[in-house]
ChimeraX commands (.cxc) that place a marker at each C-alpha (Angstrom):
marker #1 position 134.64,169.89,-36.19 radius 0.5
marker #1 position 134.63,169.20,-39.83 radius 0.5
marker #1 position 131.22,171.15,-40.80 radius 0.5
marker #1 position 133.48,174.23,-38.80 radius 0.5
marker #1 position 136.43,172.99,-40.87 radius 0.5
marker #1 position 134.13,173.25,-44.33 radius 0.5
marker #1 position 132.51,176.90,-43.49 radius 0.5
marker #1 position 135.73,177.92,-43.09 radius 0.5
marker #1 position 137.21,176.64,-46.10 radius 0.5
marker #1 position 134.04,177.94,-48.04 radius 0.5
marker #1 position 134.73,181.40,-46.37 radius 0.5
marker #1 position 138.35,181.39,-47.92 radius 0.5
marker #1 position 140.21,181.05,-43.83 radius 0.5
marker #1 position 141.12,177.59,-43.62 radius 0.5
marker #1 position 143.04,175.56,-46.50 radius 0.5
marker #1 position 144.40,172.09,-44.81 radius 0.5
marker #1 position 143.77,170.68,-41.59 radius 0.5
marker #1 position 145.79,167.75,-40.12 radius 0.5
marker #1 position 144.55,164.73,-37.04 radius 0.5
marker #1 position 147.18,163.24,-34.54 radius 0.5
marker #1 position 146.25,160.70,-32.20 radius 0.5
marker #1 position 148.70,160.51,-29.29 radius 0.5
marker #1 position 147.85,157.77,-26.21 radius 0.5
marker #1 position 147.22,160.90,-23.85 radius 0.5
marker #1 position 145.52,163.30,-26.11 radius 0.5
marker #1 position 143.73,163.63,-29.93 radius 0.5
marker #1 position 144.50,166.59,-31.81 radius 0.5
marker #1 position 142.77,168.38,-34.97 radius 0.5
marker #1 position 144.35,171.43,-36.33 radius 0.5
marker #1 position 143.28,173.55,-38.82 radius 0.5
marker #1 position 145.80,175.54,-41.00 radius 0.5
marker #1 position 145.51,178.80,-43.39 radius 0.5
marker #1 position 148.53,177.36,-45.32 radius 0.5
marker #1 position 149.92,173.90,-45.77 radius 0.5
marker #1 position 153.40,174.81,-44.74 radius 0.5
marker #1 position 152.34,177.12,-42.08 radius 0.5
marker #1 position 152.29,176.20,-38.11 radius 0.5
marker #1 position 148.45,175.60,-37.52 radius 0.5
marker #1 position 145.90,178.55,-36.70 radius 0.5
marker #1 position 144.31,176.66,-34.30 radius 0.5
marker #1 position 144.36,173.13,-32.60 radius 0.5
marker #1 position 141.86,171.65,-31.06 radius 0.5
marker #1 position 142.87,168.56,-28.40 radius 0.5
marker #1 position 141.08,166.16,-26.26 radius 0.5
marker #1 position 142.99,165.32,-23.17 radius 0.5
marker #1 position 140.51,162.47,-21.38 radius 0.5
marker #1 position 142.47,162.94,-18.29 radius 0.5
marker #1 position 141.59,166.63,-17.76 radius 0.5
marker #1 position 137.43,165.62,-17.94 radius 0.5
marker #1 position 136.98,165.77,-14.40 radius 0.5
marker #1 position 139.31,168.84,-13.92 radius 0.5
marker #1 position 139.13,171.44,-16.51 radius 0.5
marker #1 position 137.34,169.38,-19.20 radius 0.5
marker #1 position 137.97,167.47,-22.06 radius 0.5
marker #1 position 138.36,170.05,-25.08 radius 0.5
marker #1 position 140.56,172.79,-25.26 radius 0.5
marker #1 position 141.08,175.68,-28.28 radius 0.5
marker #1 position 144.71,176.05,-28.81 radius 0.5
marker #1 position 146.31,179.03,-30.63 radius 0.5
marker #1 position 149.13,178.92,-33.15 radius 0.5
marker #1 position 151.13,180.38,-30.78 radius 0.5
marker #1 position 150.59,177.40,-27.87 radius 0.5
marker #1 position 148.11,179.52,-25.85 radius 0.5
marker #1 position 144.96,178.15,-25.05 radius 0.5
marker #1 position 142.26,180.21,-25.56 radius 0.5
marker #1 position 139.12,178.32,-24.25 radius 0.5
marker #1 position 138.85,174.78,-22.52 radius 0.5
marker #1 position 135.69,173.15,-21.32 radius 0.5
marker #1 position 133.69,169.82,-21.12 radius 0.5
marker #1 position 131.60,170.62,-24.16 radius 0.5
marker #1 position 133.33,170.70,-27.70 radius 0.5
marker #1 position 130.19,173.51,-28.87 radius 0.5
marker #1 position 131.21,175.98,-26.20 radius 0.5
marker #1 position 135.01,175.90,-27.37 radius 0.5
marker #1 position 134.30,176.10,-30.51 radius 0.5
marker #1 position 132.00,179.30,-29.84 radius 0.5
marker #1 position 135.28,181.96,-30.47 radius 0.5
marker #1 position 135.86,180.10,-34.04 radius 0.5
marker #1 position 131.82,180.19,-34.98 radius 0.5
marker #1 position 131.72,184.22,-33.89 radius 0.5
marker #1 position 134.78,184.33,-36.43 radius 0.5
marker #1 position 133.09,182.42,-38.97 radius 0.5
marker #1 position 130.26,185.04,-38.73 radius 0.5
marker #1 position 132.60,188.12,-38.95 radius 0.5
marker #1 position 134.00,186.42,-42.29 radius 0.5
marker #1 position 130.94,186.18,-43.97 radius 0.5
marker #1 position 128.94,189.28,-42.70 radius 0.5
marker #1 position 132.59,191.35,-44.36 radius 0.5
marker link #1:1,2 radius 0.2
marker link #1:2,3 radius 0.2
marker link #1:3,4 radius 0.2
marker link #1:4,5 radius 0.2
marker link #1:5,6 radius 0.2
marker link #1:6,7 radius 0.2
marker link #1:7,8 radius 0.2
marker link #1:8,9 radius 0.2
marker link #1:9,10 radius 0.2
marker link #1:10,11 radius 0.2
marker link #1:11,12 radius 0.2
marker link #1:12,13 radius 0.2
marker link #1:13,14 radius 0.2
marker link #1:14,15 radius 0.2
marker link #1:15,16 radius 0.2
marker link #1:16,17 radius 0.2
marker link #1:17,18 radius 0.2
marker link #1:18,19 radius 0.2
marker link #1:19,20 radius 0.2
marker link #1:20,21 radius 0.2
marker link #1:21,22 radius 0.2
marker link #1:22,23 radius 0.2
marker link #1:23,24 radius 0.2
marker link #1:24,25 radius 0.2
marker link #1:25,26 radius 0.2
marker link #1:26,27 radius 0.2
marker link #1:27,28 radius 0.2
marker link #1:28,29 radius 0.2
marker link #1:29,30 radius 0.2
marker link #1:30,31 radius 0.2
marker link #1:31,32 radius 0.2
marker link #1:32,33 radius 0.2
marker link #1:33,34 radius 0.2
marker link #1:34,35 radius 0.2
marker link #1:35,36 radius 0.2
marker link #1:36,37 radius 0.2
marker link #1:37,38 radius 0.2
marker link #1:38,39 radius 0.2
marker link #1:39,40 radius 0.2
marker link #1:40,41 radius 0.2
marker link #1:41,42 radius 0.2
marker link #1:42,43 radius 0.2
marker link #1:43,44 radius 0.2
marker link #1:44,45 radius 0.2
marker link #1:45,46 radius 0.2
marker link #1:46,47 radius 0.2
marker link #1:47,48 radius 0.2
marker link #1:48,49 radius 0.2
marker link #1:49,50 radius 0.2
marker link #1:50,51 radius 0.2
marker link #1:51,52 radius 0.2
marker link #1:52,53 radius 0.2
marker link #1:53,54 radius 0.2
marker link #1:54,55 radius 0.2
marker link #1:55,56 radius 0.2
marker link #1:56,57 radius 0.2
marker link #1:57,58 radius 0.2
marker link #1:58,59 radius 0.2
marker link #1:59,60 radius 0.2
marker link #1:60,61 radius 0.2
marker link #1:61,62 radius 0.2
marker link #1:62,63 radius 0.2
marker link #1:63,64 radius 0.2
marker link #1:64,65 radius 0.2
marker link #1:65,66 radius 0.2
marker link #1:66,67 radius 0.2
marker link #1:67,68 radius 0.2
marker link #1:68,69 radius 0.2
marker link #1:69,70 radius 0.2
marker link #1:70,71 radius 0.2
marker link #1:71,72 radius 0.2
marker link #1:72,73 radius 0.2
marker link #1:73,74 radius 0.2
marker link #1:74,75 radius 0.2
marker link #1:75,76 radius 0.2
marker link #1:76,77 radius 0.2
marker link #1:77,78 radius 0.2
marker link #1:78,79 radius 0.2
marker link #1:79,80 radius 0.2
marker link #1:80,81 radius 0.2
marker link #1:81,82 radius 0.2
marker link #1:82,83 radius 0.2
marker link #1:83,84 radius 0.2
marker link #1:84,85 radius 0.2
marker link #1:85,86 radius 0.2
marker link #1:86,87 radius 0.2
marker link #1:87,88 radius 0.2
view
């Protein structure tokens, strides 16, 4: 998560990024502006492994956009971004 978080900051997305650690789920997000709601969040729920999986990709609006059992595959819609930044 932090080599994503340092691309993006290179590319000029990301600024800040914050870490909460709750007893039912971990959460990084990653933020465009300090003061700003976060772009995206990024939470581990252990008690959704066996269900939907781990990891889920959380918009800033509260939608989740991808959730699996492998942190690589939901962070596949942020590395395609990544490569639209720096192909521009």
């Amino acid at each position: 998560m932090l080599d994503l978080y340092g691309r993006m900051v290179a590319a000029g997305h990301w600024r800040d990024y914050g870490v909460s650690f709750h007893p039912e789920v971990a959460i990084f997000a990653a933020f465009r502006r300090a003061t700003e709601r976060p772009e995206v969040r990024i939470e581990k729920r252990p008690q959704l492994r066996l269900k939907q999986g781990a990891f889920a990709l959380v918009s800033e609006h509260g939608a989740v956009l991808k959730r699996g059992h492998d942190l690589h595959g939901v962070l596949a819609p942020l590395e395609r971004r990544l490569m639209r930044l720096v192909g521009q």
